[in-house]
VOZABA-64629 format. One record per residue (C-alpha): residue number from 1; residue in three letters; x, z, y. Coordinates in Angstrom, 3 decimals, padded with zeros to 6 digits. Each point is the difference from the previous one (the first is absolute). Example, Ala and Ser with C-alpha at 12.3 -4.5 7.8 and 13.67 -1.06 7.14 Angstrom:
BEGIN
    k    r      east        up     north
    1  ala   012.300   007.800  -004.500
    2  ser   001.370  -000.660   003.440
//
This chain:
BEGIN
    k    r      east        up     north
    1  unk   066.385  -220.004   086.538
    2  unk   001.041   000.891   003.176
    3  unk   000.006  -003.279   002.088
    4  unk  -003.641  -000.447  -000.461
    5  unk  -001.424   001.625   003.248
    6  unk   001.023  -002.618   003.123
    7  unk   000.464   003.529   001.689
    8  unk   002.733   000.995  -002.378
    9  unk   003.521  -000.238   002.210
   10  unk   002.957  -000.329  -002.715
   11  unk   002.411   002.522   001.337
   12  unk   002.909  -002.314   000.375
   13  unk   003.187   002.477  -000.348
   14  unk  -001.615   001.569  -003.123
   15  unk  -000.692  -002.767  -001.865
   16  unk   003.540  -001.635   001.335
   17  unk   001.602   002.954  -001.646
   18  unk  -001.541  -000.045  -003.134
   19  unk   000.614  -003.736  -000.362
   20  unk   004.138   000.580   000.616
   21  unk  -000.113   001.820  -003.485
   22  unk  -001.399  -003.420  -001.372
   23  unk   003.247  -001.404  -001.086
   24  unk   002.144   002.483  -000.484
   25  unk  -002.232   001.704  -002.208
   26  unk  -000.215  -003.649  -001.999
   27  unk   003.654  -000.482  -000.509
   28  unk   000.578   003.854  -001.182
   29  unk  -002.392  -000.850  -002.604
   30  unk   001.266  -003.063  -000.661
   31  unk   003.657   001.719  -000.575
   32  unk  -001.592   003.052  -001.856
   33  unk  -001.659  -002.190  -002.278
   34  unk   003.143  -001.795  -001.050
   35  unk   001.912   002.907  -000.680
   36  unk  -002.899   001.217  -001.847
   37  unk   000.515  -003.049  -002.182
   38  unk   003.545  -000.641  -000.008
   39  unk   002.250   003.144   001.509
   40  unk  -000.672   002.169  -002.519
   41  unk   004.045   000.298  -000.688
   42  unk   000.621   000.112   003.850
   43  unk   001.878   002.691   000.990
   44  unk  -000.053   001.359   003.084
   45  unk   003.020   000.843   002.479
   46  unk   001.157   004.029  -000.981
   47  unk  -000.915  -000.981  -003.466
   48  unk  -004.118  -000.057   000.582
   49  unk  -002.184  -001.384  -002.259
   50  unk  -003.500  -000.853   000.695
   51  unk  -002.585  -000.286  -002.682
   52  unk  -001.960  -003.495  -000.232
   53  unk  -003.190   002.423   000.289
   54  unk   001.004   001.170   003.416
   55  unk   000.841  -003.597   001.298
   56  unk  -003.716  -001.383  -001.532
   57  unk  -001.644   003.229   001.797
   58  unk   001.665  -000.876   003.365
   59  unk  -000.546  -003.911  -000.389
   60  unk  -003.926   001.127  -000.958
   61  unk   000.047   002.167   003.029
   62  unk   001.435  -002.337   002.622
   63  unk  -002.365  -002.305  -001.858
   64  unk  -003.242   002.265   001.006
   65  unk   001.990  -000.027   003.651
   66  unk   000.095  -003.717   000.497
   67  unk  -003.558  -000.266  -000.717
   68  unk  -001.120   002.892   002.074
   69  unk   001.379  -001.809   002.890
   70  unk  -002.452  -002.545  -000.360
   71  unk  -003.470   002.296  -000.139
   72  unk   001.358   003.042   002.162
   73  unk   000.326  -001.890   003.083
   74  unk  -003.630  -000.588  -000.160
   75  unk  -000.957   003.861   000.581
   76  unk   001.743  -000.233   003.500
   77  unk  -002.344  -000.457   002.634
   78  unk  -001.662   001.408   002.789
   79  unk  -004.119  -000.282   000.771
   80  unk  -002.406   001.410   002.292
   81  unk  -003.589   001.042  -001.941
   82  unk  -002.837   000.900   001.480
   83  unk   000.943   003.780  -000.310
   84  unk   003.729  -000.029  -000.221
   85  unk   003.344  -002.020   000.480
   86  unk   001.765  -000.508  -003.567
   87  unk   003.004   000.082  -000.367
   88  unk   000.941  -000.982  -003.600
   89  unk   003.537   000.263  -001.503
   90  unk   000.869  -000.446  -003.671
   91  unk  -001.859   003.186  -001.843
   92  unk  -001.361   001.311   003.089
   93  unk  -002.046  -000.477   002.852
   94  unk  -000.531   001.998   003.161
   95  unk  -003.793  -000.113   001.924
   96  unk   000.938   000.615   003.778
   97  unk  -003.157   001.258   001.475
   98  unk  -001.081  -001.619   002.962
   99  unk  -000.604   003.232   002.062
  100  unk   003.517   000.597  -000.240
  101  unk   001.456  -003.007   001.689
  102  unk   000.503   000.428   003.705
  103  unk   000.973  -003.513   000.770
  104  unk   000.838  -003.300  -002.147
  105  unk   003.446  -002.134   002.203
  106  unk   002.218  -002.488  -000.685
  107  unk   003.836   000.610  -000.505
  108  unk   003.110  -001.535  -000.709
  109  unk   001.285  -000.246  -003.225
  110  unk   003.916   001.608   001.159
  111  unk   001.295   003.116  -002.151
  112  unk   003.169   001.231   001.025
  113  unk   002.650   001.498  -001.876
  114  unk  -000.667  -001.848  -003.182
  115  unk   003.107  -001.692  -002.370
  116  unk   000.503  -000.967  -003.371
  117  unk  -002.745  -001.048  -002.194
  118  unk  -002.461   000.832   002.631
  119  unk   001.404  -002.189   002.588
  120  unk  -000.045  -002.946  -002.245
  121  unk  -003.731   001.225  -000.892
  122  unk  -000.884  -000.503   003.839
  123  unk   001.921  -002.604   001.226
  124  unk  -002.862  -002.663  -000.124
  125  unk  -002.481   002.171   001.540
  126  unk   002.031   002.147   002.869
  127  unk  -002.114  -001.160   003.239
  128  unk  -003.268  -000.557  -001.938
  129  unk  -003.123   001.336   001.502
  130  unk  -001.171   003.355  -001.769
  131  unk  -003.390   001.738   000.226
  132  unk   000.382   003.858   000.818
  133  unk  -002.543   002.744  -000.276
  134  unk   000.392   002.445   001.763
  135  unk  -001.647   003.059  -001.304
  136  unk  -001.170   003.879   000.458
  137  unk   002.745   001.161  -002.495
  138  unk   001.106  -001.829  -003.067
  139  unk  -002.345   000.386  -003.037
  140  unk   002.519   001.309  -002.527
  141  unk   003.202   000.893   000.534
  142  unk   002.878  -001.821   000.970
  143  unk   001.886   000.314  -003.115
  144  unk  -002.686  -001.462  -001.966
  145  unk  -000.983  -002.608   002.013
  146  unk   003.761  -001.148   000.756
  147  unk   000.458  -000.224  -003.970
  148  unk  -003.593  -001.620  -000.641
  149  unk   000.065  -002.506   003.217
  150  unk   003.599  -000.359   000.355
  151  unk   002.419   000.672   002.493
  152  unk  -001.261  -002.977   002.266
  153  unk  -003.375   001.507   000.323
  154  unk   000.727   002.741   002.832
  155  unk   000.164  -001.288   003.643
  156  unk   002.978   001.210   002.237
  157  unk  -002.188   002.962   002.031
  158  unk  -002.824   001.500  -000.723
  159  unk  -002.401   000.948  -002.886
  160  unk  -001.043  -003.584  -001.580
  161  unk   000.549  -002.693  -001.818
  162  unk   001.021  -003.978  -000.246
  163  unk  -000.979  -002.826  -002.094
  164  unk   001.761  -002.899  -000.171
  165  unk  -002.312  -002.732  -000.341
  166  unk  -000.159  -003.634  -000.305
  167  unk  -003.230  -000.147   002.568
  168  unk   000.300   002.682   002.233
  169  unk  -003.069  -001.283   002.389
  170  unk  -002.532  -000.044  -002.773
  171  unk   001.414   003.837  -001.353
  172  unk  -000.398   001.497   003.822
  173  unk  -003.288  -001.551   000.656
  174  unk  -001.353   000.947  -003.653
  175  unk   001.088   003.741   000.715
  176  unk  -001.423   000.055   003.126
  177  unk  -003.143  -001.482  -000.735
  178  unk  -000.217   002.529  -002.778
  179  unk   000.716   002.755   002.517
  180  unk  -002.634  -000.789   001.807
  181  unk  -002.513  -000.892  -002.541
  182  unk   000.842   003.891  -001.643
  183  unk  -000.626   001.246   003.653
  184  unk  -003.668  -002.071   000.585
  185  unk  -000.668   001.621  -002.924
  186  unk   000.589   003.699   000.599
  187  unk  -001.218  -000.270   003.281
  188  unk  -003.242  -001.243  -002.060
  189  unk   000.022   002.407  -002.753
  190  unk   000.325   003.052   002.923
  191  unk   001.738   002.493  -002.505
  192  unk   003.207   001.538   000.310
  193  unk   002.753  -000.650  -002.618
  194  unk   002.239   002.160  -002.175
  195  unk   003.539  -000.131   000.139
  196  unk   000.467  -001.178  -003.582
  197  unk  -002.692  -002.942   001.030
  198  unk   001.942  -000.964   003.361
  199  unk   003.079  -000.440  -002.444
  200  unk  -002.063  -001.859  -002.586
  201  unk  -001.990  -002.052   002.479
  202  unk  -003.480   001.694  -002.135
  203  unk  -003.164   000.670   001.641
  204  unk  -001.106   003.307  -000.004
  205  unk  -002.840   000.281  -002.910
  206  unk  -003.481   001.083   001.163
//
């Protein structure tokens, strides 16, 4: 699973937002469930009537939901390999080559602008310490990453991204001893890389 690397960071606001679908998604199947079983002459306000079939498919998919919330947080976490930094979200995972970052910092944790179910979201981790990578251009576009990574992912300026992380030390040093582990060994292979290998973090095959 996905804990089983010590250099696996849990990506705290991921998994946090997984986890608040926990209980809800419990008690909807709870309800669902009964109605499958005992509201089958319930009628609805405006004369609606609901088939037990419908309540026993929501209760079975709220059921699949509550469970989810259990394994999914698992798949959120952030690594730096040998070749690449991982970052790995529920059903997908981006390789950040490490040619393209220009500099690994520390940040604040301080969005602004953010209400609702957000700002309930972030309220235990506003002024947290973030790791930022600043890169040559993001790898895929903005759109994507912003619905793969979430919202939170983007720093304020500039092309990059954040991770909130339990232990921020250990991610920054593990990314920058990787950086500089990929560069001793370019400077030892002595050939020049593709773009598609920069991205990928690859070495150029002789």
């Amino acid at each position: 699973m996905a804990m089983t690397s010590p250099h696996r960071h849990p990506l705290l606001l991921n998994r946090k937002r997984i986890e608040m679908w926990r209980w809800p998604a419990f008690w909807i199947s709870l309800g669902a469930g009964a109605l499958a079983l005992f509201g089958g002459n319930l009628i609805l306000a405006g004369n609606w009537w609901v088939s037990p079939v419908v309540w026993a498919g929501l209760a079975l998919l709220a059921l699949f939901l509550f469970l989810a919330t259990f394994a999914l947080p698992l798949m959120c976490y952030i690594e730096a390999t040998p070749k690449n930094v991982i970052v790995s979200v529920p059903f997908y995972r981006l390789a950040i080559g490490y040619p393209r970052i220009v500099n690994v910092r520390t940040g604040s944790f301080d969005p602004t602008g953010v209400g609702g179910l957000r700002e309930d979201l972030i309220t235990r981790f506003r002024g947290m310490p973030v790791v930022i990578l600043e890169l040559k251009g993001l790898p895929l576009p903005r759109a994507w990453l912003r619905w793969v990574l979430d919202w939170h992912a983007f720093p304020s300026a500039g092309d990059g991204l954040q991770f909130l992380v339990g232990d921020w030390m250990a991610l920054n040093r593990q990314i920058e001893a990787g950086r500089e582990a990929h560069a001793a060994r370019r400077r030892g292979s002595g050939s020049a890389l593709t773009l598609a290998q920069e991205i990928t973090g690859s070495r150029k095959r002789r």
